[in-house]
C-alpha positions as CSV (number, residue, x, y, z in Angstrom):
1,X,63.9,38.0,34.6
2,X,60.5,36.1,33.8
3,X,58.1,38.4,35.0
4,X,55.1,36.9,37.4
5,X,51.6,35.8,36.8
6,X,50.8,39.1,39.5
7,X,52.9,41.3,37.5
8,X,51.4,40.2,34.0
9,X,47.8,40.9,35.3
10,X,48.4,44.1,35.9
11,X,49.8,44.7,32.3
12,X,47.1,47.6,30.3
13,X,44.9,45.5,28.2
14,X,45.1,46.5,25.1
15,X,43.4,49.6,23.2
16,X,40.6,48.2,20.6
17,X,40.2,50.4,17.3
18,X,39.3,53.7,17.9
19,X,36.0,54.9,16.4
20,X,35.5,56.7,13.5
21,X,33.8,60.3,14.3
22,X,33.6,63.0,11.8
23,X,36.3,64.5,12.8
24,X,38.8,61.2,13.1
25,X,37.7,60.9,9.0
26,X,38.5,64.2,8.2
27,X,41.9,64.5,10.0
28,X,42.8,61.2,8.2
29,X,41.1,62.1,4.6
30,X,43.3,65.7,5.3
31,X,46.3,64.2,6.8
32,X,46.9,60.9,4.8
33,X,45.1,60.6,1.9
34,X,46.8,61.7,-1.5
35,X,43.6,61.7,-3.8
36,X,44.5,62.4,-7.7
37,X,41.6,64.8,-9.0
38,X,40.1,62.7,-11.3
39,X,39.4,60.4,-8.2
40,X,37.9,62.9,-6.1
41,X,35.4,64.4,-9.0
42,X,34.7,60.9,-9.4
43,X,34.2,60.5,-5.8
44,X,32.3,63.8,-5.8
45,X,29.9,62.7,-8.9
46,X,29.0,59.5,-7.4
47,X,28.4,61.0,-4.0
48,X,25.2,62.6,-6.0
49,X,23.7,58.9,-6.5
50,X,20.6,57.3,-5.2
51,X,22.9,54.1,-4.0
52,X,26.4,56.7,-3.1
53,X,26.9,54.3,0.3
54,X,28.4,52.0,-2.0
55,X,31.1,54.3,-2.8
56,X,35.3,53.4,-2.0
57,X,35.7,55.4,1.2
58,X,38.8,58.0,-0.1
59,X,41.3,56.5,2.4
60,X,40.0,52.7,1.3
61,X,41.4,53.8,-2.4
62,X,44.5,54.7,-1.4
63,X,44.9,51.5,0.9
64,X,44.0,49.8,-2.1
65,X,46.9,51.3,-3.8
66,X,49.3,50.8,-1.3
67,X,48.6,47.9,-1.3
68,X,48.9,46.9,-5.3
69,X,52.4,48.6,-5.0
70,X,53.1,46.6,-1.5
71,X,52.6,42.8,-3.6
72,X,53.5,44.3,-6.9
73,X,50.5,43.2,-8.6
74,X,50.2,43.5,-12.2
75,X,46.9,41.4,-13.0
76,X,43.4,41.9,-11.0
77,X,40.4,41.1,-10.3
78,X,37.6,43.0,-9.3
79,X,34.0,41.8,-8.6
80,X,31.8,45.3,-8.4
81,X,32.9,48.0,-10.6
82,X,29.9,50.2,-9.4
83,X,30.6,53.7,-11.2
84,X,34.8,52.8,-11.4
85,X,36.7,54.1,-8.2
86,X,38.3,51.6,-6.8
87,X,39.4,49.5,-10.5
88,X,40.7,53.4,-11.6
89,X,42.3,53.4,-8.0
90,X,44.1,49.8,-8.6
91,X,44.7,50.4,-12.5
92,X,46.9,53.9,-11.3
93,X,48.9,52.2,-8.9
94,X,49.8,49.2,-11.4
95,X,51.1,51.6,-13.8
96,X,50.7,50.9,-17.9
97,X,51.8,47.5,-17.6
98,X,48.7,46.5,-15.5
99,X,45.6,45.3,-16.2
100,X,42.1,44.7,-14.4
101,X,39.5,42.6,-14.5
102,X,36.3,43.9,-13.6
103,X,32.8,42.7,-13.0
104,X,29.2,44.5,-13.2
105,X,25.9,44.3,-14.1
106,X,24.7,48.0,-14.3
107,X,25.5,49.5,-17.7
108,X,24.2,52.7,-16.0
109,X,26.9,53.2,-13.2
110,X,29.6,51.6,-15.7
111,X,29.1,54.5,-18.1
112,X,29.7,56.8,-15.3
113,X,33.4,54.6,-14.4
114,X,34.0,54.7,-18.3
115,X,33.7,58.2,-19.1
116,X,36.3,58.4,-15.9
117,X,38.8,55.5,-16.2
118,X,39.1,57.5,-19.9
119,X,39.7,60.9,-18.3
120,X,42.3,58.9,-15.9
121,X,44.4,57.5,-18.6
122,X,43.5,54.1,-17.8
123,X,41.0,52.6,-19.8
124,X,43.0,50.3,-22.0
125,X,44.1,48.8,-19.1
126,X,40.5,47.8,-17.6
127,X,38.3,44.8,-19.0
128,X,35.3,45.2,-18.2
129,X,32.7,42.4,-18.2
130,X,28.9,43.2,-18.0
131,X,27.2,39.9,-16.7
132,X,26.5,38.1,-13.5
133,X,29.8,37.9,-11.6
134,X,29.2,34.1,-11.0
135,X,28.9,33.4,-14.6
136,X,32.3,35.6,-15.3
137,X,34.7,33.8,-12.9
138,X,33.3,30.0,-13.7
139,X,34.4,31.3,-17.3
140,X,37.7,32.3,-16.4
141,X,38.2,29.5,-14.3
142,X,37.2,27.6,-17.3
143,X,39.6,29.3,-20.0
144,X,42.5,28.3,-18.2
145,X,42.8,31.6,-15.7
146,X,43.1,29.7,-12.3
147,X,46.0,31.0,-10.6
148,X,46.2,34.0,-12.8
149,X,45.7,37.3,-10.7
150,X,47.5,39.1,-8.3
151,X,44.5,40.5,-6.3
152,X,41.1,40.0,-6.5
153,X,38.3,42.6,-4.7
154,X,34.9,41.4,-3.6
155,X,32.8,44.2,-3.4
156,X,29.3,43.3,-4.7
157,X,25.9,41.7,-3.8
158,X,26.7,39.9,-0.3
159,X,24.6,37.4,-1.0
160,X,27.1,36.0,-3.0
161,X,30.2,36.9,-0.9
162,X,30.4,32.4,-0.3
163,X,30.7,31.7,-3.9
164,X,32.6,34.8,-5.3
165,X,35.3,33.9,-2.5
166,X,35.9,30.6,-3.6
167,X,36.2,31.1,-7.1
168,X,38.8,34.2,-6.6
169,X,40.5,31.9,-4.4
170,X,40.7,29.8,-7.0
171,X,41.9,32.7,-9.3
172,X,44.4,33.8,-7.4
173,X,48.1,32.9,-7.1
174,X,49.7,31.6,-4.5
175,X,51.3,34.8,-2.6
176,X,48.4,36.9,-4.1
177,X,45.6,38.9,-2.1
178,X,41.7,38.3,-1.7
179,X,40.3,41.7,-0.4
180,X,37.0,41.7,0.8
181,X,35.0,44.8,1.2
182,X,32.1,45.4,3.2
183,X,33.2,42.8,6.5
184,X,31.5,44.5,9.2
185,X,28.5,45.2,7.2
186,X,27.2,48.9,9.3
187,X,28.2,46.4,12.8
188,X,24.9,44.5,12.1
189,X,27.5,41.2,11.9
190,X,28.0,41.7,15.7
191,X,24.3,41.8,16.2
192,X,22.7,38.5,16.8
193,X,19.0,40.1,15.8
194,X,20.3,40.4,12.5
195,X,18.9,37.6,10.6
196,X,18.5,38.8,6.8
197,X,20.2,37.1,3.9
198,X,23.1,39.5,3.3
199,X,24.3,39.7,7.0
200,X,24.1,35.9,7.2
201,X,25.7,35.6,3.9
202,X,29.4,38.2,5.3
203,X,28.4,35.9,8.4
204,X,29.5,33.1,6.3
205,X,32.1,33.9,4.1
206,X,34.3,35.5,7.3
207,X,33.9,32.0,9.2
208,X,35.2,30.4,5.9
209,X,37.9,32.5,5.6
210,X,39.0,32.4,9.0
211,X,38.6,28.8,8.8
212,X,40.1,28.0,5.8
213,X,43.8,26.5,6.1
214,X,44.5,27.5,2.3
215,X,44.9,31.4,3.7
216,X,46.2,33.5,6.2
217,X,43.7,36.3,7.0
218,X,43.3,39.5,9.0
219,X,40.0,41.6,9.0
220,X,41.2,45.0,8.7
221,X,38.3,47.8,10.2
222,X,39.2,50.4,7.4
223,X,36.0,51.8,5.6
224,X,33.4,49.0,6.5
225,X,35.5,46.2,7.4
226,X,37.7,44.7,5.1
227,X,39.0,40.9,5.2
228,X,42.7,40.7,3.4
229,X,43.5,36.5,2.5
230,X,46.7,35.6,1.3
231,X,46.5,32.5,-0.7
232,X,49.2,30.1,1.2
């Protein structure tokens, strides 16, 4: 029987995402994460840093690899190595046969992911390119890679979060994933104060995404905040 309009009012509304205390991140980091070693001493090194806040949160890496395994990638993209985590993360759960793309401009935090993607067995199967990440995808898109990758990762200067979007949209295959880290940006995206260039700029590229009829989209609140787009 259809139930009323009284009845459905009185249905519980339902329970938003819990917050993230201490103690929520360690029962989950404890619980649910299955961290190789080499990931948590790279973790643990990087942790050290002047700029550690842009480290992979532990349970973020092993999203990331469920999720490689859930699409089977096998080619992916990356725009932010910082000092390796997450392209070591992705490059594990492709297996020898896979291969990542990766984009920086630090030569000081890549040495740090090099020394560990070596100790994890997977350097040969990471490219990395040292130059602006605009310049990198317009040249793939320009040797012929359009429609090439599995996955792509956006996790760099937020600025650019517009422009790197539509390029690895471009990039990516049809059935493939556009993750995009940093979505919620510390909640100052739900602030209206918040005026500076970088908030404006995740601001943007979550209306385009949202907006654009070329994806399907969910903003998952794992780490902080991260937009999955599956090219259509």
């Amino acid at each position: 029987m259809r139930a009323s309009g009284r009845q459905s009012s009185l249905l519980p509304v339902a329970v938003k995402t819990l917050g993230m205390s201490d103690a929520v991140h360690k029962y989950i980091v404890r619980e649910t994460v299955d961290e190789p070693d080499v990931l948590r001493r790279l973790r643990e090194e990087t942790a050290t840093l002047p700029r550690a806040t842009m480290q992979l949160s532990p349970e973020q890496g092993q999203f990331m690899r469920w999720l490689v395994e859930l699409i089977g990638a096998r080619t992916t993209l990356e725009i932010g190595a910082f000092t390796g985590y997450s392209a070591a993360c992705v490059a594990l759960a492709m297996g020898a046969e896979g291969r990542v793309l990766t984009c920086d401009v630090s030569e000081e935090w890549t040495d740090i992911a090099r020394r560990y993607w070596r100790e994890a067995g997977v350097a040969d199967q990471i490219e990395l390119r040292l130059a602006p990440a605009t310049d990198t995808l317009e040249t793939l898109v320009a040797e012929g890679r359009s429609g090439s990758f599995d996955l792509a990762f956006i996790d760099a200067d937020k600025e650019s979060y517009p422009r790197y979007y539509e390029l690895s949209r471009d990039l990516v295959r049809a059935g493939g994933v556009i993750a995009i880290d940093n979505t919620l940006w510390r909640g100052k995206v739900a602030d209206p104060a918040e005026r500076d260039a970088e908030t404006e700029a995740v601001r943007a590229v979550t209306q385009r995404v949202f907006s654009d009829a070329t994806v399907s989209a969910s903003l998952v609140p794992i780490g902080d905040g991260l937009i999955l787009a599956r090219k259509r």
